[in-house]
MARPA-44954 format. One record per residue: x, y, z of N, C-alpha, C in turn. Coordinates in steps of 0.02 Angstrom, whole numbers, plus 50000, padded with zeros to 5 digits. Atoms other than C-alpha are relative to their C-alpha. Layout:
<pts>
    n_X    n_Y    n_Z   ca_X   ca_Y   ca_Z    c_X    c_Y    c_Z
      X      Y      Z      X      Y      Z      X      Y      Z
...
</pts>
This chain:
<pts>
    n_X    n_Y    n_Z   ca_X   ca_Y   ca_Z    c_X    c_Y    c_Z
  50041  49952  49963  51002  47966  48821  49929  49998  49973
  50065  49996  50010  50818  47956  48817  49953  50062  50029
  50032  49908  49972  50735  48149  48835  49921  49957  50000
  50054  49968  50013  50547  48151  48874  49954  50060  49993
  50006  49928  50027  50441  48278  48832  49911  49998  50013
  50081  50001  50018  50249  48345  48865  49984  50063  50028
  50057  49948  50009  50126  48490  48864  49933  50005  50037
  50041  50014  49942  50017  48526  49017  49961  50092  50015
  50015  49953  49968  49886  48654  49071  49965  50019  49912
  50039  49982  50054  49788  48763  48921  50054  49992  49938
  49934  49993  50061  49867  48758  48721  50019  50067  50001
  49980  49910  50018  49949  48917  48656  50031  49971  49913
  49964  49988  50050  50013  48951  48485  50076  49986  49998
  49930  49980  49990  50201  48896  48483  50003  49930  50022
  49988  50066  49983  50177  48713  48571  50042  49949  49954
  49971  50056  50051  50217  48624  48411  50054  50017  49979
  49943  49971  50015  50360  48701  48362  50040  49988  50054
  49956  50013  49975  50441  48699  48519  50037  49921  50013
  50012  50054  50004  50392  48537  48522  50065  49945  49945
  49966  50019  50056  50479  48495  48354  50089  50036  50003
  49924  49963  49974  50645  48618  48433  50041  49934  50026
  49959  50053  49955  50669  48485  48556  50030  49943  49976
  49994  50080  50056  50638  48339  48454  50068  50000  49956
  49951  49973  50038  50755  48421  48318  50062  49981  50028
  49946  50001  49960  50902  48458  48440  50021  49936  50044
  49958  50065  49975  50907  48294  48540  50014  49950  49931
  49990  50045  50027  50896  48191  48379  50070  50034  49959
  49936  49962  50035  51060  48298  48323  50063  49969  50041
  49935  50055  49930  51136  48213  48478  50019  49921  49994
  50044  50080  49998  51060  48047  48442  49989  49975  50052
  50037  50037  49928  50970  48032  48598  49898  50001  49961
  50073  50003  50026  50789  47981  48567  49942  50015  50031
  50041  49952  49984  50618  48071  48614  49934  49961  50011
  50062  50020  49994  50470  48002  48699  49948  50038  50030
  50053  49950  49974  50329  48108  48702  49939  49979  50042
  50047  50044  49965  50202  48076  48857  49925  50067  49974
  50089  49929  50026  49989  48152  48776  49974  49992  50069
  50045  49941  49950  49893  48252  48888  50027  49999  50082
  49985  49964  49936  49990  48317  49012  50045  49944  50038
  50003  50040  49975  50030  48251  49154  49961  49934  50033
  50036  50053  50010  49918  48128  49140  50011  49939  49958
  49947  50048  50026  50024  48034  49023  50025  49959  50028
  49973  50042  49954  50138  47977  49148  49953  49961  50078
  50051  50030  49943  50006  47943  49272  49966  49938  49994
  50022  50065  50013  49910  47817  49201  50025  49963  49952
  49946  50048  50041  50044  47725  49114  50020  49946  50062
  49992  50060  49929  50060  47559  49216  50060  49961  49971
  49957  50044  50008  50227  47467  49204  49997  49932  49997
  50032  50076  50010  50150  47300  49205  49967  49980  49947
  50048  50018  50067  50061  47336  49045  50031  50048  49956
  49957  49977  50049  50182  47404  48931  49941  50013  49921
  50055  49992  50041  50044  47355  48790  49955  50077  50012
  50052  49947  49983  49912  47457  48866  50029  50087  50001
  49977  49948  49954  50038  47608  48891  50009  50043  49944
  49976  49984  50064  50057  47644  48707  49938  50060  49975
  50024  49931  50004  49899  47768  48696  50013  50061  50038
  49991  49952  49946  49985  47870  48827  50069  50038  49976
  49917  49996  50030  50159  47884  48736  50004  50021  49922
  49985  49993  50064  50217  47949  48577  50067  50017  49981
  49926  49982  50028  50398  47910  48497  49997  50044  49947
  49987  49947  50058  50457  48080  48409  50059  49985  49988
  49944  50002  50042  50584  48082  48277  49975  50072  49967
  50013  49932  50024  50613  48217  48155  49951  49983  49972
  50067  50022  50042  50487  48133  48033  49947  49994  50037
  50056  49993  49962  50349  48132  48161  49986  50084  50014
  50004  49919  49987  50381  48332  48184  50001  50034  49961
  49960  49951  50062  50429  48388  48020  49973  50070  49969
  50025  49938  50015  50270  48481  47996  49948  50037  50063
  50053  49965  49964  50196  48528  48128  49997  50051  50036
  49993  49943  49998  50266  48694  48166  49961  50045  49986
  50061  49957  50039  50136  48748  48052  49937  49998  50028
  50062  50001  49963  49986  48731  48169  50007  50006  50070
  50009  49979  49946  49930  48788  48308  50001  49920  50060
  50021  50052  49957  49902  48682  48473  50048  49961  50028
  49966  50017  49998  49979  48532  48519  50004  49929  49988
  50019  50076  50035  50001  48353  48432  50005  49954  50077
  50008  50032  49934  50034  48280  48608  49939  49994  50058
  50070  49962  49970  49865  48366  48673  50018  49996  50077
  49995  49974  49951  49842  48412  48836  49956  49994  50065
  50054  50002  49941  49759  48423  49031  50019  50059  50070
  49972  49946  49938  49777  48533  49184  50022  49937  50061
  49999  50059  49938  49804  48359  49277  50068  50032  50052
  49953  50002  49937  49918  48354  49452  49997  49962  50028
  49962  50072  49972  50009  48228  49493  49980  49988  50084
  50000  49986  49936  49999  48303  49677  49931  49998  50023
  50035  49983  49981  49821  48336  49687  49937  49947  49964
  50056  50055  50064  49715  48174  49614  49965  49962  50059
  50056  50057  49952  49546  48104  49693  50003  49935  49964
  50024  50086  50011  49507  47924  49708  49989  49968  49923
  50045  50053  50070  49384  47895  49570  50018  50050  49929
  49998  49978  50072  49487  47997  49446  50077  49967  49974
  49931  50015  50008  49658  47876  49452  49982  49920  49961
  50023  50077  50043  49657  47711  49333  50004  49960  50048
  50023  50048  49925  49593  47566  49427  50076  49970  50008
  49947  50013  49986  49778  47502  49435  50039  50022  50042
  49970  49979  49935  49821  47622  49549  49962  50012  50060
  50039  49996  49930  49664  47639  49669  50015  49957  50048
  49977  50005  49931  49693  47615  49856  50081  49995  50005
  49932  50000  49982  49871  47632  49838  50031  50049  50030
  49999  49941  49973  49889  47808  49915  49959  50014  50041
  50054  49995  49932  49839  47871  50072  49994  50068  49982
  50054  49937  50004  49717  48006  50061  50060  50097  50046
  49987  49925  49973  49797  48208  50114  49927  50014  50054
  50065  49994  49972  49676  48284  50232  49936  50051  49956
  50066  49942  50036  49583  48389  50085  49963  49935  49964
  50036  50037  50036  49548  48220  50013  50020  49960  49913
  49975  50008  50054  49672  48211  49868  50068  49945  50018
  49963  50035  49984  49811  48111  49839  50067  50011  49960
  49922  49964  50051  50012  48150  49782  50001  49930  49964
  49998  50027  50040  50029  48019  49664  50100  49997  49974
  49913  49976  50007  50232  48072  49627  50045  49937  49983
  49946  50056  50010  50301  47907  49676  49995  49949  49950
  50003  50022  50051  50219  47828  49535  50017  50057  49941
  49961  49972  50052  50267  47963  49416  50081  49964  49983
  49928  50020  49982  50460  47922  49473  49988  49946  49962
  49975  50084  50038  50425  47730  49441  49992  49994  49928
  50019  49971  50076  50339  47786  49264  50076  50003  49969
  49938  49965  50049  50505  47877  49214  50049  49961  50011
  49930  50062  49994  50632  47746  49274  49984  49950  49953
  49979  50056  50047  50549  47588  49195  49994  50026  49925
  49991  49976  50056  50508  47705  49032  50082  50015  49975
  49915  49991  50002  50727  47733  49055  49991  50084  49979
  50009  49928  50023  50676  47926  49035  50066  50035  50060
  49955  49989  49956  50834  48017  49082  49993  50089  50016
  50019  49936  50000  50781  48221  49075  49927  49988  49978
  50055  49972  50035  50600  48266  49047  50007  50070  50003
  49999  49935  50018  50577  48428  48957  49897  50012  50002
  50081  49979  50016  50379  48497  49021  49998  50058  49980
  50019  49957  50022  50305  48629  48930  49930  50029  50038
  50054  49971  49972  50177  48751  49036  50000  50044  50025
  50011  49937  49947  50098  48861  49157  50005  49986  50060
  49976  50013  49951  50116  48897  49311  49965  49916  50058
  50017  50067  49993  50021  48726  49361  50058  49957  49983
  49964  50030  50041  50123  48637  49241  50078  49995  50028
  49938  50002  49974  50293  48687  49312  50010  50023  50045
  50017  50009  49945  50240  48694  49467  50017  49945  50048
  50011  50082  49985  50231  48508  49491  50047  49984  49962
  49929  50022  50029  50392  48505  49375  50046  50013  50073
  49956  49984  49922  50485  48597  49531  49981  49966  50048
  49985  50075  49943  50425  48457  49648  50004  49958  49959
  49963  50071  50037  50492  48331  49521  50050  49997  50017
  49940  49963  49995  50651  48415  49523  50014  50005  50064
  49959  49998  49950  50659  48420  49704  49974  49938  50050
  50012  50078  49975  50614  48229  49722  50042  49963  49973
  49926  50024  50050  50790  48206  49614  49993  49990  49942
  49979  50017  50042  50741  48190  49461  49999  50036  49926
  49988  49972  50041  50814  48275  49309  49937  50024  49949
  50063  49952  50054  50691  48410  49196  50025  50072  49984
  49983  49919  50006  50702  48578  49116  49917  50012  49986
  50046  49971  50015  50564  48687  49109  49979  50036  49957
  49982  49934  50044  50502  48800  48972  49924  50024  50016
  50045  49985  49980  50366  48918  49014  49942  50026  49939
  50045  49976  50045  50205  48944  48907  49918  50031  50013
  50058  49975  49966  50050  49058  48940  49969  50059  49950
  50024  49978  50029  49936  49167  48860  50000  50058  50018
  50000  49949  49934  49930  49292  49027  50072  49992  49990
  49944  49996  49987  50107  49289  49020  50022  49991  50092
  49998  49986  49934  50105  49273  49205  50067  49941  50021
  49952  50037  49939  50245  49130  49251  50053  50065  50012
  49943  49969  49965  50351  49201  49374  50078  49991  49976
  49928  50010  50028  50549  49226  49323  50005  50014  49925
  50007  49966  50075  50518  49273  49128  49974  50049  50000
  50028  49935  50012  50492  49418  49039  49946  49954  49943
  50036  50017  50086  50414  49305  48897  49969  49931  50010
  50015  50053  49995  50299  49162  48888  49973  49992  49939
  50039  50006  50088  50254  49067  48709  49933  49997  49996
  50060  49967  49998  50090  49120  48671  49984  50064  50015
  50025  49941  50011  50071  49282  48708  49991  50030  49955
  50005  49950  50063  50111  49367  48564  49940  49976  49938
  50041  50042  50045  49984  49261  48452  49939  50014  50039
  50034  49990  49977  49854  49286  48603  49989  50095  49981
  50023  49932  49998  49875  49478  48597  49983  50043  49904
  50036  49982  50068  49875  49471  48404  49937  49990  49965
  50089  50020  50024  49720  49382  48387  49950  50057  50021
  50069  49943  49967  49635  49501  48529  50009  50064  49972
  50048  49956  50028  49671  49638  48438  49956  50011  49922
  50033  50017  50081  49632  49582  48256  49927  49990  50027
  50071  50022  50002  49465  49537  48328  49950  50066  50052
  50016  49941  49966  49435  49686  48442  49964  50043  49948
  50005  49962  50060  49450  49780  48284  49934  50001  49955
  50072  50019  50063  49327  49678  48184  49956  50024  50005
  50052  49983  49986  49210  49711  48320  49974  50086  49978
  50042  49923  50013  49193  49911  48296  49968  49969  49921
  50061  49992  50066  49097  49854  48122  49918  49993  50032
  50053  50021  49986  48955  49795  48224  49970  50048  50052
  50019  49955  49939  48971  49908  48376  49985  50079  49956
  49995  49914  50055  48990  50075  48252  49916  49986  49972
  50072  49972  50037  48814  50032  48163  49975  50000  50032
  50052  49977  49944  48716  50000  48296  49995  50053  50046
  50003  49959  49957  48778  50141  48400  50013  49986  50058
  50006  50015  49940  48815  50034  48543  50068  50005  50066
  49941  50006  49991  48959  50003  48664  50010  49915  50013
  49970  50063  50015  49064  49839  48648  50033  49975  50076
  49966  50024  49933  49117  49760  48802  50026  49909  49967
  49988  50040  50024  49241  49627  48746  50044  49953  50072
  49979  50035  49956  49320  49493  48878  50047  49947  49971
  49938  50036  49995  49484  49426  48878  50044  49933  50062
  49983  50042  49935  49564  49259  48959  50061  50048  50044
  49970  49970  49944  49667  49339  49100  49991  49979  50073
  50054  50008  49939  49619  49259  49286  50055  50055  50043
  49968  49962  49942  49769  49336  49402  50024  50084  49947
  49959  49957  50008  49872  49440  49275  49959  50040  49935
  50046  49987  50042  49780  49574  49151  50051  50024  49953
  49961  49953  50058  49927  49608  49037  49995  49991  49935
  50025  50012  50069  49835  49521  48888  49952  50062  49981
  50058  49919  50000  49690  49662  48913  50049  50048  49981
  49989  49947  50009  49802  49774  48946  50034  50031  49942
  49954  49986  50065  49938  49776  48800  49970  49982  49943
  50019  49977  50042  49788  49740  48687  49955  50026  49988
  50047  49950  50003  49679  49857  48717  50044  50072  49981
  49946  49949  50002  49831  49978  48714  50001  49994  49921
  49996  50011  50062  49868  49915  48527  49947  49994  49961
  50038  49982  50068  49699  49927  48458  49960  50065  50033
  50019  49955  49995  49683  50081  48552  49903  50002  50030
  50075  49991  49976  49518  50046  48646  49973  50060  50046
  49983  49912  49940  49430  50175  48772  49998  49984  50054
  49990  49999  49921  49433  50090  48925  50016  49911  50013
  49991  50064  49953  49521  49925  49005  49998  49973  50068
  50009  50036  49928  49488  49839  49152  50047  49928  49986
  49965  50042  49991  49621  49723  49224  49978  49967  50056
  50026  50042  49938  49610  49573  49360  50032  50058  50037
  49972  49955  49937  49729  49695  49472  49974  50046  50022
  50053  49930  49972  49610  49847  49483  49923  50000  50012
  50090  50003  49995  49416  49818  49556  50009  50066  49971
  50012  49925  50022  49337  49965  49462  49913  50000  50027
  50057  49970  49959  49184  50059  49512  49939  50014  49914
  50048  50028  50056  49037  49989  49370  49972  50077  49978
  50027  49956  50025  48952  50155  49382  50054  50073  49985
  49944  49934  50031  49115  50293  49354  50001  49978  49935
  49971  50021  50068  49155  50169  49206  49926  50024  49952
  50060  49983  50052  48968  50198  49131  50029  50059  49973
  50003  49895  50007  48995  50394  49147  50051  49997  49963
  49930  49994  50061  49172  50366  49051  49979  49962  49926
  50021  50036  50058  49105  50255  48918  49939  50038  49971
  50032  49974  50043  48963  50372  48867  50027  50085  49999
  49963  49945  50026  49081  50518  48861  50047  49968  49924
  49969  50028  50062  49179  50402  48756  49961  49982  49937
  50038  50003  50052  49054  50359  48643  49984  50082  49974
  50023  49912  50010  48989  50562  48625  50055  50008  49956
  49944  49973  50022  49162  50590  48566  50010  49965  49937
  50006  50035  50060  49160  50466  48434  49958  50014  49948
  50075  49967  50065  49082  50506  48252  49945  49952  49987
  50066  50057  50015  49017  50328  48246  49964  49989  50056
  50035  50011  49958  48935  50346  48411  50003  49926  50043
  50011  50079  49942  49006  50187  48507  50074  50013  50014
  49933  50014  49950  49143  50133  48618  50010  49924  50015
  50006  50071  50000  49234  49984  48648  50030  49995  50096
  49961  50025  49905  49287  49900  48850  50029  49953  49992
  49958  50072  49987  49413  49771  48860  49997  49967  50055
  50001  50014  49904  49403  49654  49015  50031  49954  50006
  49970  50076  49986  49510  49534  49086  49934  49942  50036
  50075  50032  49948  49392  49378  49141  50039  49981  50075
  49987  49999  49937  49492  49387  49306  49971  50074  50035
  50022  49944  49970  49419  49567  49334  49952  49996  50048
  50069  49998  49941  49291  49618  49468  49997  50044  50018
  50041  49955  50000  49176  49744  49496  50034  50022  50093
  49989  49968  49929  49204  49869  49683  49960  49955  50054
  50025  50057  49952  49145  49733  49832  50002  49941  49933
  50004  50067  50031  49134  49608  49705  50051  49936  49989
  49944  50062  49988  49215  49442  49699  50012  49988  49915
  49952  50042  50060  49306  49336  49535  49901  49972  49993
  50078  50037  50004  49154  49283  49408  50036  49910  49989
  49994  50059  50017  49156  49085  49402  49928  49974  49968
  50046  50053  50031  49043  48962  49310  50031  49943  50005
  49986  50086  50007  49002  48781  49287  50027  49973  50057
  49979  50036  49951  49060  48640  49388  50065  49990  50007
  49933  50020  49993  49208  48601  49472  50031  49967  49969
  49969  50038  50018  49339  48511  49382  50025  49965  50045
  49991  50040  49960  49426  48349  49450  50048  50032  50051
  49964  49976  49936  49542  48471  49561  49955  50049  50032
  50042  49978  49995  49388  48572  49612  50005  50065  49983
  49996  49938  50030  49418  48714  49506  49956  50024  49974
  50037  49973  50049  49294  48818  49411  50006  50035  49950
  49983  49956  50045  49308  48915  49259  49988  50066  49992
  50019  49915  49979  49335  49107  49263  49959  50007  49948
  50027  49954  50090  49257  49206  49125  49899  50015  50040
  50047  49942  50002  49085  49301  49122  49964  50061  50016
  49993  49930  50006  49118  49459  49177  49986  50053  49974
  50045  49939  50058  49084  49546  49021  49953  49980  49990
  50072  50003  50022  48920  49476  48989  49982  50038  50071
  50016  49952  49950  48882  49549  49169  50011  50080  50006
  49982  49932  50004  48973  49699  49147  49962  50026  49928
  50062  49971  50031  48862  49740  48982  49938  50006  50014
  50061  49980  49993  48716  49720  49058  49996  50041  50041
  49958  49949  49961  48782  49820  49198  49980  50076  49993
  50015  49941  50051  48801  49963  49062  49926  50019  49987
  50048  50019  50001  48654  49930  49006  49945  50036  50039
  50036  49981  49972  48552  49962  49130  49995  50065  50007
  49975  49953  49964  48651  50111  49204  49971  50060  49933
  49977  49944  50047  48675  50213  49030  49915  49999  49958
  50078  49977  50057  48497  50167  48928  50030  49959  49952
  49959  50016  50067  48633  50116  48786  50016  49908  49999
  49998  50066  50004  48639  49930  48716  50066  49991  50003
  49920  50048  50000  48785  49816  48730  50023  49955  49976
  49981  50070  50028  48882  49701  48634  50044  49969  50043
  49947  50038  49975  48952  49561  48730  50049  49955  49998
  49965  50053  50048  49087  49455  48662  50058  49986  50057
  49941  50026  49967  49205  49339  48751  50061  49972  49942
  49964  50027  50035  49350  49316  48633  50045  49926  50009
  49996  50058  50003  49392  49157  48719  50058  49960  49975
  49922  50018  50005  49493  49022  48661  50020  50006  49912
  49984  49975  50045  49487  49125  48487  50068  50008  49992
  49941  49976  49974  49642  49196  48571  50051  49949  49993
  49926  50063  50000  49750  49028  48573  49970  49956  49921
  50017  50038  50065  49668  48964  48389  50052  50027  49948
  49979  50001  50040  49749  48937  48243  50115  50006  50019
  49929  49994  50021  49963  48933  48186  50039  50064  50061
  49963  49961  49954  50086  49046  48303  50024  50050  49961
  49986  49958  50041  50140  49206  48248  50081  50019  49999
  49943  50013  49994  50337  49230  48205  50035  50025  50065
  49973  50030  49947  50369  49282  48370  49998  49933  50063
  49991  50037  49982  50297  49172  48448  50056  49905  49986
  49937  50063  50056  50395  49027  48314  50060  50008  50044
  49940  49978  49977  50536  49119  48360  50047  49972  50084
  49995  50022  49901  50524  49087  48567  50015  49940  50016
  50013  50081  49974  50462  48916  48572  50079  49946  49950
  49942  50043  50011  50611  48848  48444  50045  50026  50042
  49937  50017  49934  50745  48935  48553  49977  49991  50062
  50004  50019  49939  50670  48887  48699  49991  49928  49992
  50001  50074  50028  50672  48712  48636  50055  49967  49993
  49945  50013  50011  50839  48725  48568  50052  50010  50087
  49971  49974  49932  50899  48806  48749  50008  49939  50055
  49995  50047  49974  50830  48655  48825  50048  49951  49978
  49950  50061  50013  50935  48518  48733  50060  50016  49998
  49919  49986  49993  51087  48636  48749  50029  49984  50079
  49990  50019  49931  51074  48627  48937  50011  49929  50022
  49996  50071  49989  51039  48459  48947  50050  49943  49971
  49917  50023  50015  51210  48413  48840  50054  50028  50029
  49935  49988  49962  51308  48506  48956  49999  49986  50089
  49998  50024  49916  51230  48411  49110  49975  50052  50038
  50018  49958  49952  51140  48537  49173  49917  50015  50004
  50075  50008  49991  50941  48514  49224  49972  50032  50081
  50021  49956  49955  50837  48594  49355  49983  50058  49986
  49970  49927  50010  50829  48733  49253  49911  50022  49968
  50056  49961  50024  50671  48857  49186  50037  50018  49917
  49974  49950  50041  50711  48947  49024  49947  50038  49982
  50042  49957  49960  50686  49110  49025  50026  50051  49937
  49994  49938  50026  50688  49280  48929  50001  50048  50051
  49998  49957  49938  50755  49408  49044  50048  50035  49962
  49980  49949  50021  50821  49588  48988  50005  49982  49917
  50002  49999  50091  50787  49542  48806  50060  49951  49977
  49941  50072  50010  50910  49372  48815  49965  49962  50027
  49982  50043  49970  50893  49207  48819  50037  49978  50052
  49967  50018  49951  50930  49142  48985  49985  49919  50021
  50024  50078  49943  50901  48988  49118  49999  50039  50068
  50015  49997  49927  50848  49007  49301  49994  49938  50043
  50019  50042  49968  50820  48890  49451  49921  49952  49970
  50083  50021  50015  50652  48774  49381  49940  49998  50075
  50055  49991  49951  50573  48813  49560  50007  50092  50003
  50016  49914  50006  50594  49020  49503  49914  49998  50001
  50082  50001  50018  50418  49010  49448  49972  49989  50078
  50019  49997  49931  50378  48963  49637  50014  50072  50050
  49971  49932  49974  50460  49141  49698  49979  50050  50008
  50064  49944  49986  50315  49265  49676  49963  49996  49950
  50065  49993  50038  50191  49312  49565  50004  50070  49930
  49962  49964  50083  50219  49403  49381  49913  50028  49994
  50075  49968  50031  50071  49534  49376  50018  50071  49959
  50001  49912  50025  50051  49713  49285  50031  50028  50085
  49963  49960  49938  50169  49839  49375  49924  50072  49983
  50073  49949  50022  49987  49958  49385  50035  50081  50019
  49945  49907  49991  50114  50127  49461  49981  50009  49919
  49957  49962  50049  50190  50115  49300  49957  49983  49927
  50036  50012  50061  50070  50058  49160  49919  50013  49995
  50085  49996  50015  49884  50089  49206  49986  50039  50049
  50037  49927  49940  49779  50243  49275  49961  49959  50029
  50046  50027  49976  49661  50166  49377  49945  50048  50032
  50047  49948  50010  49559  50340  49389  49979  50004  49928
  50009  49985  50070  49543  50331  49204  49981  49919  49950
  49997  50060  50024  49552  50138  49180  50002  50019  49936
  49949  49998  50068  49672  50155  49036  50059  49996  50002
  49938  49995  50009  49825  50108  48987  50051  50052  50021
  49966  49936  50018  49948  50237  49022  50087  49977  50022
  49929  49999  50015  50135  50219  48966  50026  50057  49990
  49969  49914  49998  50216  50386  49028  50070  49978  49974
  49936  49974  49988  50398  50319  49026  50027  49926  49934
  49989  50055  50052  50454  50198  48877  50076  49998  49997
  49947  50028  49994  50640  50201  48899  50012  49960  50058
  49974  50005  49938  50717  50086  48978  49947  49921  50015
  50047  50063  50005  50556  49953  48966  49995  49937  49971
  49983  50039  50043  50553  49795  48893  49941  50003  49926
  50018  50016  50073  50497  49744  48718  49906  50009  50003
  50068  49994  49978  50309  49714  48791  49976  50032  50045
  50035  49950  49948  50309  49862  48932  49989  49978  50042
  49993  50049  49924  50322  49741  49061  50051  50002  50052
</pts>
């Protein structure tokens, strides 16, 4: 049995480890582990005619290739947001240009060379690691025949069908260790802190850590808020304070009342842009409105830096180990999943089934933009 294995879409805390789960558990079988770097882009430009050439795209794991790398963050395989399904012309190795006929947006599915990829590589399960991109384009693998498990990893916690994705907990420990730091800077000057969190659809990184370092007001992607109520709450909140400041959490999927999603920069090769600067807008915002200065800080990909924290450890080896148990009892297609506080498995096209946002009824005022957890039995582990 030959497992492959790869890591697609942003890092998180927890990659390498799971990474080293998998590795671990099939070489317990003695099936052997070929890891494809950056993404799906690995298997893409790997040309069967050039076996040579195919060797910066590939990496044989054993345990001795994994042994330590639990201990760091990221992911030794590295990574891309590539899609197999969605690839222009002049971004496919010249080996495969004009071989695909154009979609009418201009892109091209690419798939059936994945397939030929994983046959002459003799790859008999791939195990991808990601977001909802990532195993996205695993569930049309999977329903082009050919064997994968999924394991889901995100910072937003947002894939659909889990309660739990690796990285979060390491994302929400960083944002608030660093939230925190900030009142030293916001407290002397007197100012208020407007800090910005990755989040684009789902704000439950904002929200559960702004909740845990106790901030005075969050804004999530799910709630437009109204720029000038939030002033009038933020310099009550400051008044009330002895050090005279206040802090704002923001998801960078948030947006102001009429306002749209902030983007920057240029499109990437699927014509995407990058969310985020929100809070620098929304301090100056303040700013203007209140008289009162603003610190603006995007905590960024602070949030996914450095080693994983023991839950996250915890996740990514049994969701590692979960995979190579499934896959010795013949059974692929599958997600794995944390649901009611167990290890589970689901369909690997769950994640296709809806959309995993903040339940806002039951966790956030949106007259008060704040957290609010009235009912705690009965919730899961993260109030989700």
């Amino acid at each position: 049995m030959r497992i492959g294995i790869l890591t697609g879409g942003g890092d998180v805390p927890g990659l390498n480890p799971c990474i080293k789960a998998v590795t671990t558990a099939a070489g317990e079988q003695g099936w052997e582990v070929l890891g494809f770097r950056r993404g799906w882009e690995g298997p893409l430009f790997c040309d069967p005619e050039d076996p040579q050439g195919n060797q910066k795209y590939l990496m044989r794991l054993d345990r001795e290739a994994v042994r330590t790398i639990d201990r760091t963050g990221g992911t030794i395989l590295h990574t891309t947001r590539t899609d197999p399904r969605r690839i222009t012309e002049d971004k496919l190795p010249p080996f495969l240009k004009g071989r695909f006929v154009p979609s009418p947006d201009g892109t091209l599915d690419c798939t059936p060379h994945i397939l030929r990829v994983m046959e002459h590589l003799g790859i008999d399960v791939i195990v991808t690691i990601g977001g909802d991109g990532t195993l996205t384009y695993s569930a049309h693998l999977h329903r082009q025949g050919f064997n994968l498990i999924s394991i889901p990893k995100t910072m937003d916690n947002d894939v659909f069908g889990t309660d739990y994705c690796i990285g979060f907990s390491t994302a929400v420990s960083r944002s608030v260790e660093h939230i925190n730091s900030l009142r030293t800077s916001t407290g002397s000057h007197e100012r208020i802190a407007v800090i910005e969190l990755f989040g684009r659809n789902s704000g439950e990184t904002a929200l559960i850590s702004s909740y845990l370092a106790d901030a005075d007001r969050a804004l999530i992607a799910e709630v437009p808020f109204d720029v000038t109520r939030l002033a009038e709450l933020v310099m009550v909140d400051r008044a009330r304070n002895p050090s005279n400041y206040a802090i704002v959490v923001i998801s960078e999927g948030a947006r102001m009342l009429g306002g749209g999603v902030v983007r920057h920069g240029e499109a990437d090769e699927h014509g995407r842009r990058r969310f985020g600067g929100i809070g620098q807008i929304l301090g100056e915002e303040i700013a203007r409105i209140t008289g009162v200065d603003a610190i603006s800080q995007s905590l960024g990909y602070l949030m996914r830096a450095g080693a994983p924290d023991a839950l996250d450890q915890m996740v990514a080896r049994s969701y590692g180990a979960l995979a190579v148990q499934m896959i010795a009892e013949g059974r692929t297609g599958l997600m794995t999943v944390i649901r009611d506080g167990k290890y589970d498995i689901v369909p690997a096209d769950t994640c296709l089934s809806g959309k995993r946002r903040v339940d806002v009824a039951a966790l956030y005022d949106t007259d008060t933009y704040r957290p609010r957890i009235a009912n705690i039995h009965g919730k899961a582990m993260f109030l989700n």
